[in-house]
N, C-alpha and C positions, 0 to 999 in steps of 0.2 A: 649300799648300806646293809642291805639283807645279808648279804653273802660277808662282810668283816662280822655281824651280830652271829652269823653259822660258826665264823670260825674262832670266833671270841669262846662260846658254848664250848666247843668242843677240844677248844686248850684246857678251858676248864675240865672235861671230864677226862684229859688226859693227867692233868695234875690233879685227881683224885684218887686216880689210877694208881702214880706213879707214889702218892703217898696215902696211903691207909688207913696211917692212926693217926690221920688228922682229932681235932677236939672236934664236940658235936655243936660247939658256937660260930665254928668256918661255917662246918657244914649247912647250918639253919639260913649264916649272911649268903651264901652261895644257892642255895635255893631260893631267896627272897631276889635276889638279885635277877634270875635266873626266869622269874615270873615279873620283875618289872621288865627285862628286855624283851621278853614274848609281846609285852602292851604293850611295846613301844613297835614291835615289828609290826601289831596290828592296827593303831594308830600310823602309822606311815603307810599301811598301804589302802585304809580307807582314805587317808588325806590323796594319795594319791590318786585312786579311781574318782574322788570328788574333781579333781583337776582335770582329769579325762574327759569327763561327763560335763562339766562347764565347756571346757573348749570344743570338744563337740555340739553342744548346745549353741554356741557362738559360730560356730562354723552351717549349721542346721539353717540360723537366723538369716546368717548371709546369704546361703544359696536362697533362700524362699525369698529375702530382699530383694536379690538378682534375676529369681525366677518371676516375682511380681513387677520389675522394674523393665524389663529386659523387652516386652512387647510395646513398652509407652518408648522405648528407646528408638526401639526397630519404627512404629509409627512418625517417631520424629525424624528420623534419618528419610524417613519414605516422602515425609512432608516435605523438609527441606530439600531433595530432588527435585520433587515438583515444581518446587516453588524458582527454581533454579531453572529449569526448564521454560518456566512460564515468561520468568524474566527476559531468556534469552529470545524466545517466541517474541514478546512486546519490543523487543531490542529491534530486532528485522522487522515488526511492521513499523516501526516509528521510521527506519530507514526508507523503507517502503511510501512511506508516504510521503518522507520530507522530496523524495523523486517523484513522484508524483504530483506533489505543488510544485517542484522547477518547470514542467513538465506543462503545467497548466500557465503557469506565467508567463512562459513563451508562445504558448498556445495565444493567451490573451494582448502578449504583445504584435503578434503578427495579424491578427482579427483587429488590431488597432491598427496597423500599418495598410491593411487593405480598407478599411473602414475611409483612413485620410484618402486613399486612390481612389476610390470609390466615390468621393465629395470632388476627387477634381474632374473626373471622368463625367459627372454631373451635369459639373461648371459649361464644359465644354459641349455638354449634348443639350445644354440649355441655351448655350450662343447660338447652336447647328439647328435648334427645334425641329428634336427627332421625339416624337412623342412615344412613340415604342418600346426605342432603347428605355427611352428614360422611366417607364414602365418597368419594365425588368430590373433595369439599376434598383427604382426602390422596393421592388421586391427583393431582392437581392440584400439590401441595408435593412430589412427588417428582420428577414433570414439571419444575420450578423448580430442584428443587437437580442435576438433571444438566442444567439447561442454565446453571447457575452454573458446575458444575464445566465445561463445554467449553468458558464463556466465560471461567476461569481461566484451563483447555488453550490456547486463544486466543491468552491475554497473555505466558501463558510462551515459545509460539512466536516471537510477536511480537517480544518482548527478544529472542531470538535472533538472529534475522530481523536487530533490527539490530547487536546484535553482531557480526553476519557481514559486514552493512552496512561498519562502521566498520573491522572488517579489511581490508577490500577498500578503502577510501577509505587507508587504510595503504600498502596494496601498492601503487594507482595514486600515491600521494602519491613512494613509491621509486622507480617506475618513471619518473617524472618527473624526480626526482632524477638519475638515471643517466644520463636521455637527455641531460639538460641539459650533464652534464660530461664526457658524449660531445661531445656540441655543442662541448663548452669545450675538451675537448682537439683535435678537428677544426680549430677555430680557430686553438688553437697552432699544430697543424703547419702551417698555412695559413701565419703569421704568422712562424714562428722563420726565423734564419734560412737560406741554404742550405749554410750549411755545415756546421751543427750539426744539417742536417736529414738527412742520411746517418745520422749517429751513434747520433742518435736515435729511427728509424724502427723498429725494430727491437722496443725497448721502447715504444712507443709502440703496435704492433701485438699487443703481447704483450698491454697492457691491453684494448686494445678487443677481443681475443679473452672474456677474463676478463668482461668486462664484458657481450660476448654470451652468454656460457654465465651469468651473472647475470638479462640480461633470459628468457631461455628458461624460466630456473627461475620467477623471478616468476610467468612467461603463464603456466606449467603450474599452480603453486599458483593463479592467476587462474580457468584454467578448474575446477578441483577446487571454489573456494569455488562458482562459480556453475551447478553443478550440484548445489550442496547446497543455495544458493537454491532453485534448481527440484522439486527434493523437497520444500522445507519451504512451497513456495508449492502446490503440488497437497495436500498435508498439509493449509493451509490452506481451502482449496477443496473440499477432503472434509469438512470439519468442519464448514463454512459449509453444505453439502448437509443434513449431520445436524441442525444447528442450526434451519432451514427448516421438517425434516421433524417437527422436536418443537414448533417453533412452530405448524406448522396441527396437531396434534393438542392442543395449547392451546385453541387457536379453534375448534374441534371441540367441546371438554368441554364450553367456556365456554358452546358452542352450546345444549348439553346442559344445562347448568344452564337456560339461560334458560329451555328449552320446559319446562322441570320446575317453573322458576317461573311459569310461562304456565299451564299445566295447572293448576296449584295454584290460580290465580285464577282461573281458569275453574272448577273445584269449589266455590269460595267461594261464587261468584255464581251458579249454579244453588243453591246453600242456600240464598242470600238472596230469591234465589227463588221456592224452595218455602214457607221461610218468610211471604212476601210472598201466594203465594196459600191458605197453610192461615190466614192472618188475615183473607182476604179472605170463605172460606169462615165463619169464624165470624161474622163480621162478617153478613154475610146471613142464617146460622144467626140470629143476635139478632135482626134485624131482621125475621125472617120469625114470631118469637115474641113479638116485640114487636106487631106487624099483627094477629096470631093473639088477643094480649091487648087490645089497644084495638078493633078494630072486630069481632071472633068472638069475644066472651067465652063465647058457649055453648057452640059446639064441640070438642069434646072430644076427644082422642086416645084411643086402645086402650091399654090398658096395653105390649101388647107394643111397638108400635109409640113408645111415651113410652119405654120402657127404652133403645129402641136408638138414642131421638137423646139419651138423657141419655149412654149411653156412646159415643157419637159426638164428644159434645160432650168428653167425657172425652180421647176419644183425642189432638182434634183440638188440646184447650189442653195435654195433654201435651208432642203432637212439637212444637209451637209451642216449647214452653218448652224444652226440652231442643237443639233447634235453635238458640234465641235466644243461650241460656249456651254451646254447643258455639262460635258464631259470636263472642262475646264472650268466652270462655275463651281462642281459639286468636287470638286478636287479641291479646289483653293478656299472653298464655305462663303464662299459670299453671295453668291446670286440664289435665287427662290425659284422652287421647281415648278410651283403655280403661276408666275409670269411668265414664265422662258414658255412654257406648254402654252399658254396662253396665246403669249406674243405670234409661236410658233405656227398656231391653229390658223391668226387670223393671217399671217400672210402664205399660207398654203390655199387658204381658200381664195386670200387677193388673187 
């Protein structure tokens, strides 16, 4: 526009030029003319720089919007990482522990399946009245039922554990919520526009206060649950130490039973024997009166010396016998160790 009003001008002062004797009523409209297009060049270019200077001004507004807006931005994006993180964190221990209660259920089914072997293994040293064993057995069954009851203790923790869990999956579930419509209203004000964004700014800042003292409360109720994790997790860990320490005293008894049944067979088999060489001795006892009858029929023994292998022989088919029965009484359960000994006593000394 400047540059056609330059050339406008200066047609004109070439057609003044070009005629001379214009009248001096041109001349007066041509300089009146001449001084309103100057106000008008200067009018356009104040309008203009006002235009400038406003959109600069708007441009000013923005970046400072952006520059005040841009760390609650970066903060929210940093939050919702966390909180993304946290999630996936709570995600593995809830897996974590739903294996951990499989874990304990078979635990507590197999503590019941030896619990039932245990009541018949009882039954039976109660027919056999073995006072020892059965001794052991119920230490054994009491060992059992406290380590049922911790592996209850265990599971009721556990249910906690994720009770507490799924509170927390709660809270981050809000706290996500929040940031989001933090987010969302950031964006409004990013987007409204600037004229309603005076207006607005005001109650806009009033929320995202509200909404910070919102997220504070959350974090604090956050760290509160997860220091009640950490208690219920060392709780754990104590229990798990106890649980350890009742198990090698398990495999300790167990131990204990065995060498008790080791010994026991190892008594057997010294009977068997003795059994084995008091037969062997008779056995040659015959056959040495057998030799004595086929080729020395003459030879004769002293009386006293005939009395003491007739009760030799006496003794020898006795403990044989009493041995034999003791060994096939206590094999089969039905005969009592205190008659057979008994019985045994008094015809050794008959």
């Amino acid at each position: 526009m400047k540059i056609t009003i330059i050339i406008y001008f200066r047609s004109f002062r070439k057609v003044k030029n070009y005629f001379p004797k214009l009248s001096s009523n041109v001349k007066n409209n041509i300089s009146e003319l001449r001084i309103i297009f100057e106000n008008l060049v200067v009018t356009l270019r104040i309008s203009q720089n006002l235009i400038w200077s406003s959109v600069l001004l708007l441009l000013l507004l923005l970046l400072l919007l952006l520059l005040l807006l841009l760390p609650l931005l970066l903060l929210l994006l940093l939050l919702l990482l966390l909180l993304l993180l946290l999630l996936l964190l709570l995600l593995l221990l809830l897996l974590l522990l739903l294996l951990l209660l499989l874990l304990l259920l078979l635990l507590l089914l197999l503590l019941l399946r030896l619990l039932l072997m245990m009541m018949m293994l009882m039954m039976l040293l109660l027919q056999q009245q073995q006072q020892l064993l059965l001794l052991l057995l119920l230490q054994l069954l009491l060992l059992l039922l406290l380590l049922l009851l911790l592996l209850l203790l265990l599971l009721l923790q556990l249910l906690l554990l994720l009770l507490l869990l799924l509170l927390l999956l709660l809270l981050l579930l809000l706290l996500l919520q929040l940031l989001l419509l933090l987010l969302l209203l950031l964006v409004l004000l990013l987007l409204l526009p600037l004229l309603l964004l005076l207006l607005l700014l005001l109650l806009l800042l009033l929320l995202l206060l509200l909404l910070l003292l919102l997220l504070l409360l959350l974090l604090l109720l956050l760290l509160l649950l997860l220091l009640l994790l950490l208690l219920l997790l060392l709780l754990l860990l104590l229990q798990l130490l106890l649980l350890l320490l009742l198990l090698l005293l398990l495999l300790l008894i167990l131990l204990l039973l065995l060498l008790l049944l080791l010994l026991l067979l190892l008594l057997l088999l010294l009977l068997q024997l003795l059994l084995l060489l008091l037969l062997l001795l008779l056995l040659l006892l015959l056959l040495l009166l057998l030799l004595r009858l086929l080729f020395f029929p003459s030879i004769k023994f002293p009386p006293v010396l005939r009395l003491k292998m007739k009760l030799s022989l006496q003794r020898i088919r006795v403990i044989s016998f009493v041995l034999y029965v003791f060994l096939v009484g206590r094999v089969s359960g039905q005969l009592n160790l205190q008659s057979i000994f008994c019985k045994s006593v008094c015809v050794f000394k008959a």
